[in-house]
MARBA-458017 format. One line per 4 residues: number of its first residue (from 1); their letters; for each residue z negated, x negated, y of N, C-alpha, C, O, CB. Coordinates in Angstrom, 2 decimals, padded with zeros to 5 digits. Atoms other than C-alpha are relative to their C-alpha. Glycine has a CB too. Layout:
REM MARBA-458017
NUM = A = Z:X:Y:Z:X:Y:Z:X:Y:Z:X:Y:Z:X:Y | ...
This chain:
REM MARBA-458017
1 = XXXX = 000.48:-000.18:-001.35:-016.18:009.15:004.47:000.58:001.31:000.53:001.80:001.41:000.57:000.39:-001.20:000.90 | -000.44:-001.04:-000.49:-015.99:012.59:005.94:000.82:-000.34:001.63:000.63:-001.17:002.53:-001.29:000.96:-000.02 | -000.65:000.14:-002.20:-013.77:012.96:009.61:-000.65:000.89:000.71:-001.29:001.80:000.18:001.94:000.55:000.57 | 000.47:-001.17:-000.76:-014.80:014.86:012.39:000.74:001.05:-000.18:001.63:001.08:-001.04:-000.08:-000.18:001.32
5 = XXXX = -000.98:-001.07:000.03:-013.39:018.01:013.00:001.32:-000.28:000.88:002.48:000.05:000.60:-000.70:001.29:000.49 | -001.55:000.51:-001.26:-010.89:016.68:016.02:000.40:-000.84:-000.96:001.21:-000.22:-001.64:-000.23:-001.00:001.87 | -000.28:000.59:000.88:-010.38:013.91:013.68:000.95:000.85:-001.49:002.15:000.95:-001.70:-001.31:-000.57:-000.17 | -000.83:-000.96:001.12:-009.41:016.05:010.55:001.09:000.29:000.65:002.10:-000.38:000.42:-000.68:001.40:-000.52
9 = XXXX = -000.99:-001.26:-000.97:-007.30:018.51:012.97:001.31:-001.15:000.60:002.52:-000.95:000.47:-001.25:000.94:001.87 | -001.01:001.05:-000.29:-005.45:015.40:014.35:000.80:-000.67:-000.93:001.92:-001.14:-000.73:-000.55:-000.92:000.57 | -000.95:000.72:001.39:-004.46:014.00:010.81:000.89:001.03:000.13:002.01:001.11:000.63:-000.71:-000.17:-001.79 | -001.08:-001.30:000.63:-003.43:017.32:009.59:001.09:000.56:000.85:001.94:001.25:000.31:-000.83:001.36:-000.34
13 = XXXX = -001.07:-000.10:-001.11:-001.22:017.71:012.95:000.85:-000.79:-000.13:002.05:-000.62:000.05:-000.36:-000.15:001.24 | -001.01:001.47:000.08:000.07:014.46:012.40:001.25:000.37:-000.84:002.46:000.43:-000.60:-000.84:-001.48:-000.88 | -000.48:-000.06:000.90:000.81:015.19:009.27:001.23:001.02:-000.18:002.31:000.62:-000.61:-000.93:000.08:-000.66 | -000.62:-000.87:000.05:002.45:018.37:009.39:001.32:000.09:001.26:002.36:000.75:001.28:-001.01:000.94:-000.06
17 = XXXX = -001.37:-000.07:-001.03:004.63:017.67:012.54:001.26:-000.89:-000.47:000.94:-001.92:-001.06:-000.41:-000.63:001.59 | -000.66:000.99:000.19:007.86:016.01:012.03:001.12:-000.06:001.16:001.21:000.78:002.06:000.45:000.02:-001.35 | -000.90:000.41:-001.00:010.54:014.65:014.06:001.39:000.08:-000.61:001.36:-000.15:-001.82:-000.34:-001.42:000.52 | -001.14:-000.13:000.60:014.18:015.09:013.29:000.87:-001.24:000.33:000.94:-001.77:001.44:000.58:001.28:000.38
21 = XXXX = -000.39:001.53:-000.65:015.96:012.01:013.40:001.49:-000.09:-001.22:001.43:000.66:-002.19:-001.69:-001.67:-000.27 | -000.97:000.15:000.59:019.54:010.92:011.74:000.28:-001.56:-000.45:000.45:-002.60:000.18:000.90:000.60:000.76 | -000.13:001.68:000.63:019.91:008.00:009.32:001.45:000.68:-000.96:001.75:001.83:-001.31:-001.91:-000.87:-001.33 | -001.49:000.45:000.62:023.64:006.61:007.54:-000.62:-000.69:-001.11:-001.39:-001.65:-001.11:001.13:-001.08:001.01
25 = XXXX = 000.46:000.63:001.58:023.17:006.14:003.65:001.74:000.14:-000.53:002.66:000.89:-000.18:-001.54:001.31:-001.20 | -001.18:-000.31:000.56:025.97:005.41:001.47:000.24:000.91:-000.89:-000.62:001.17:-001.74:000.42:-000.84:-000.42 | 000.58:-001.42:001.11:027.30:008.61:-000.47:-000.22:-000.45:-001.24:-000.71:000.55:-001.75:001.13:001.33:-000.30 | 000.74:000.26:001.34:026.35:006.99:-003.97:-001.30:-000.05:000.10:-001.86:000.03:-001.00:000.33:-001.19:-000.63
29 = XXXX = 001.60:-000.02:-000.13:022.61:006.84:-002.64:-000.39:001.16:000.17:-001.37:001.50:-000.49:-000.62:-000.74:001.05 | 000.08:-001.14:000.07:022.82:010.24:-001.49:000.14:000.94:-001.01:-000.62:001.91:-000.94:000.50:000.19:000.63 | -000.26:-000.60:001.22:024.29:011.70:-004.98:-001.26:-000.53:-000.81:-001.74:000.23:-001.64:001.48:-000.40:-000.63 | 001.34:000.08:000.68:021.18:009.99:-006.30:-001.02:000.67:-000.05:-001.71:001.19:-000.93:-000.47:-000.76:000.22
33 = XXXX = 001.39:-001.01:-000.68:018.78:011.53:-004.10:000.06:001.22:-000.63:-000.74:001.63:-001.48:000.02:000.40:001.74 | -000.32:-001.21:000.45:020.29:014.66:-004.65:-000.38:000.40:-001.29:-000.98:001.45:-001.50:001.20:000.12:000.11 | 000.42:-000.52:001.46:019.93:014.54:-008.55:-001.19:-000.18:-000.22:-001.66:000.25:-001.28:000.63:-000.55:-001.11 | 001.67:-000.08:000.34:016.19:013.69:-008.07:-000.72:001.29:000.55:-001.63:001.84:-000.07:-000.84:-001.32:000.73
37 = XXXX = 000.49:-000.58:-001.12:015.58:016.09:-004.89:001.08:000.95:000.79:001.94:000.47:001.52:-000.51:-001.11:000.84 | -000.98:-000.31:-000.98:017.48:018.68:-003.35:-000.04:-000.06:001.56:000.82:000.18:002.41:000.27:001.11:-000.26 | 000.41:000.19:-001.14:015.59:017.98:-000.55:-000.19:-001.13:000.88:-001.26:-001.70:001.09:-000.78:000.40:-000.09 | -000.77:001.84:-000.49:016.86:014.85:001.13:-001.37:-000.69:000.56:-001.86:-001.79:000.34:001.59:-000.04:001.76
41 = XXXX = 001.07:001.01:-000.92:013.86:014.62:003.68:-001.11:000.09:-000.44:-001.98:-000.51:000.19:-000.22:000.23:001.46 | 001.33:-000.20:000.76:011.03:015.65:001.28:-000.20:-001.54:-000.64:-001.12:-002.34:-000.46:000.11:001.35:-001.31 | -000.34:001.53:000.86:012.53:012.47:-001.12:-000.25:-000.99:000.93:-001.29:-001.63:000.81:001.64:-000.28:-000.58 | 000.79:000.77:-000.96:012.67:010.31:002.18:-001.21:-000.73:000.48:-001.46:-001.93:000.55:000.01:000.41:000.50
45 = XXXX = 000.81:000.51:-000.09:009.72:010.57:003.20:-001.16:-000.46:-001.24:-002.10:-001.26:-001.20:-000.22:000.61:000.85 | 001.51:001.07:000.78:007.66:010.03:-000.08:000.77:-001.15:-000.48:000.05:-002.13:-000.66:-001.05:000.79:-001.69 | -000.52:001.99:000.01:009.97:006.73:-000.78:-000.23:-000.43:001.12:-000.87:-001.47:000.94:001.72:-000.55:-000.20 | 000.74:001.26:-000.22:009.18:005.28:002.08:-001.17:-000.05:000.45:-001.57:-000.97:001.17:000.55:-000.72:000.72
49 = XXXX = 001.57:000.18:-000.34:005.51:006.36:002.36:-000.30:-000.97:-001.02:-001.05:-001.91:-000.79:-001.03:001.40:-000.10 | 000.25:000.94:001.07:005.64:004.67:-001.10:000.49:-000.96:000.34:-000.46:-001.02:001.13:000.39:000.25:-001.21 | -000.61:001.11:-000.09:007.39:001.58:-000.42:-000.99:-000.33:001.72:-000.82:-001.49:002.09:001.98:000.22:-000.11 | 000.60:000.82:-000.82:005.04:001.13:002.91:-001.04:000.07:-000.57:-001.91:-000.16:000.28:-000.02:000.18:001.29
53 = XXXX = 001.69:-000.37:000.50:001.81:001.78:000.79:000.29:-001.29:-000.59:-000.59:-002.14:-000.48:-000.62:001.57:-001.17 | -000.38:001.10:000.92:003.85:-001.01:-001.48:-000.11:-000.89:000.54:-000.69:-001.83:000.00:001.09:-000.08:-000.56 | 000.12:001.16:-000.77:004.22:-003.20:001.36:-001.50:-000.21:001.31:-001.43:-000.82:002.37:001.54:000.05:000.73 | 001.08:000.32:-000.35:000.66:-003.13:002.57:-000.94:-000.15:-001.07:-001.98:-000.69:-000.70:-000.34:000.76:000.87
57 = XXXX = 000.52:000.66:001.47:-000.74:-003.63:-001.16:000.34:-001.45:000.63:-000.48:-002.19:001.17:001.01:000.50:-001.74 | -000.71:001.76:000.32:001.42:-007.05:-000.98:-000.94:-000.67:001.17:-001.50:-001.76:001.09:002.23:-000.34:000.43 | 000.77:001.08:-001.42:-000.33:-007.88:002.69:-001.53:000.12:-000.52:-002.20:-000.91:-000.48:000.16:000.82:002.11 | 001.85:000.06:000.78:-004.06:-007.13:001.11:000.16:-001.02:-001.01:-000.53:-002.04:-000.96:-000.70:001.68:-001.00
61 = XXXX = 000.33:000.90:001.00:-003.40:-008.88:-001.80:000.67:-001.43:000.42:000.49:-002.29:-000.45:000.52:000.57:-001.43 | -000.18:001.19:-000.32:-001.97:-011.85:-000.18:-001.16:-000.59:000.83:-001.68:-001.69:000.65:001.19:-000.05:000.60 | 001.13:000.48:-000.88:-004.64:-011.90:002.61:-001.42:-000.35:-001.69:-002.16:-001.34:-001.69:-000.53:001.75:001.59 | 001.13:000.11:000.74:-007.20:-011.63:-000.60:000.39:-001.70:-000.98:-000.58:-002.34:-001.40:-000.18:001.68:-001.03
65 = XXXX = 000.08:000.77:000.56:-005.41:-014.64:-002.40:-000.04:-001.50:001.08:-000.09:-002.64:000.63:000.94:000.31:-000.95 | 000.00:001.34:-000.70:-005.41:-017.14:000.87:-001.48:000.28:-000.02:-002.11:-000.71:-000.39:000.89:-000.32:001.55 | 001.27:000.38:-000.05:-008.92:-016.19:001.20:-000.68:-000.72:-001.75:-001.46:-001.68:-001.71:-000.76:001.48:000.59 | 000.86:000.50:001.48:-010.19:-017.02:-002.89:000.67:-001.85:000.09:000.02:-002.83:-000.27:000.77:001.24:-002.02
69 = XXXX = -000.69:001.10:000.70:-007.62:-019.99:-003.00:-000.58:-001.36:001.26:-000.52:-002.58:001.17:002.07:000.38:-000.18 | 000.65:001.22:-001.11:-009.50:-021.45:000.78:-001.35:000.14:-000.66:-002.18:-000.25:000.17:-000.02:000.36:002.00 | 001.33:000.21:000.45:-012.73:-021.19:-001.33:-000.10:-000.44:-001.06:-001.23:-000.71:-001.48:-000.72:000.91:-000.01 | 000.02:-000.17:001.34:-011.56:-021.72:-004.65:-000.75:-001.36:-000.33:-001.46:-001.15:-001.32:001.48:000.25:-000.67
73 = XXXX = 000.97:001.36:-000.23:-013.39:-025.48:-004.41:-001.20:000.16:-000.13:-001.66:-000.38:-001.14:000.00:-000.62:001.25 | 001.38:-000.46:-000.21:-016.71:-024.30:-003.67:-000.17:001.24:-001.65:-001.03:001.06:-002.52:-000.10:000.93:001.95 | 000.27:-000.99:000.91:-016.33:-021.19:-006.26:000.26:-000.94:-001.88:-000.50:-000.93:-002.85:001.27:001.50:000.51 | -000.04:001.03:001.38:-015.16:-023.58:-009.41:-001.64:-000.85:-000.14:-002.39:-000.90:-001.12:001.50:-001.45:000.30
77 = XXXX = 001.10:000.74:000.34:-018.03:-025.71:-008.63:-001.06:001.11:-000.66:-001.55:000.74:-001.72:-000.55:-000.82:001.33 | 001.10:-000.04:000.18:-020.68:-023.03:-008.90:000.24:000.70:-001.19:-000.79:000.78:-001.85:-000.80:000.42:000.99 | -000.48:000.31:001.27:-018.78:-021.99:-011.98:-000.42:-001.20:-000.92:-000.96:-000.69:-001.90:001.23:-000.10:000.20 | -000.01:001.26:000.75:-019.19:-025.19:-013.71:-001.80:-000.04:000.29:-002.42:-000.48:-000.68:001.21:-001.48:000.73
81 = XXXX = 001.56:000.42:-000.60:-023.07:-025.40:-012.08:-000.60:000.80:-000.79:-001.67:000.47:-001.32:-000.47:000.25:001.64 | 001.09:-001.41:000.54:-024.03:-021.72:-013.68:000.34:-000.55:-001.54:-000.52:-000.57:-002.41:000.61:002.18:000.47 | -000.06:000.43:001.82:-022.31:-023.11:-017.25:-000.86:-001.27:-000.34:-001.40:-001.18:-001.44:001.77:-000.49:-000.58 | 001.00:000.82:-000.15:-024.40:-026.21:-016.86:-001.03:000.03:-000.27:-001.61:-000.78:-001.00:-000.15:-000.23:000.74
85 = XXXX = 000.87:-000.65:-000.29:-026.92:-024.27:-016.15:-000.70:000.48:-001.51:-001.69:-000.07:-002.00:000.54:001.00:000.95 | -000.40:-000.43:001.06:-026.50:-022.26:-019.30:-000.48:-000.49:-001.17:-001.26:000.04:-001.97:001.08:-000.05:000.03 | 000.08:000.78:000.81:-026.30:-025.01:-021.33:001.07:-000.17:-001.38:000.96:-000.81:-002.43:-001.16:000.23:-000.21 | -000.99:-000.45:001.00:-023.08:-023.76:-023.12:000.85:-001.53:000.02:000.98:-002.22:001.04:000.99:001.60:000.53
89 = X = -000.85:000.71:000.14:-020.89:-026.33:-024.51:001.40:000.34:000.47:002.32:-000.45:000.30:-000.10:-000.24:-001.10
């Protein structure tokens, strides 16, 4: 799906602005970072863009398994109806 142009212009603002803000890590997490990234807040932010992309996977795929598992009754049957059907042993 294409964006508008205000649309586009507003991501890419989004995107590109940041806020300076101060977080307390312990220094063994930091010596980690460091040997991946010398760039503390580059690393930051793509762990936890990754780890919220991770934790909205888990909410899709949970919302997708209460919905199959409130139908799964109805969907077995027409399973069993189309092999029936079929005539497969």
């Amino acid at each position: 799906m294409l964006l508008g142009f205000h649309a586009a212009y507003e991501l890419e603002y989004n995107y590109l602005v940041k806020v300076k803000t101060s977080i307390t890590l312990p220094p063994d997490l930091l010596h980690q970072i460091d040997r991946v990234d010398k760039n503390r807040s580059a690393f930051l932010e793509r762990a936890s863009r990754a780890y919220l992309a991770g934790l909205a996977k888990t909410e899709r795929e949970t919302r997708d398994a209460e919905i199959l598992n409130s139908r799964a009754e109805r969907l077995n049957e027409e399973a069993l109806d189309v092999l029936d059907y079929q005539g497969l042993p």
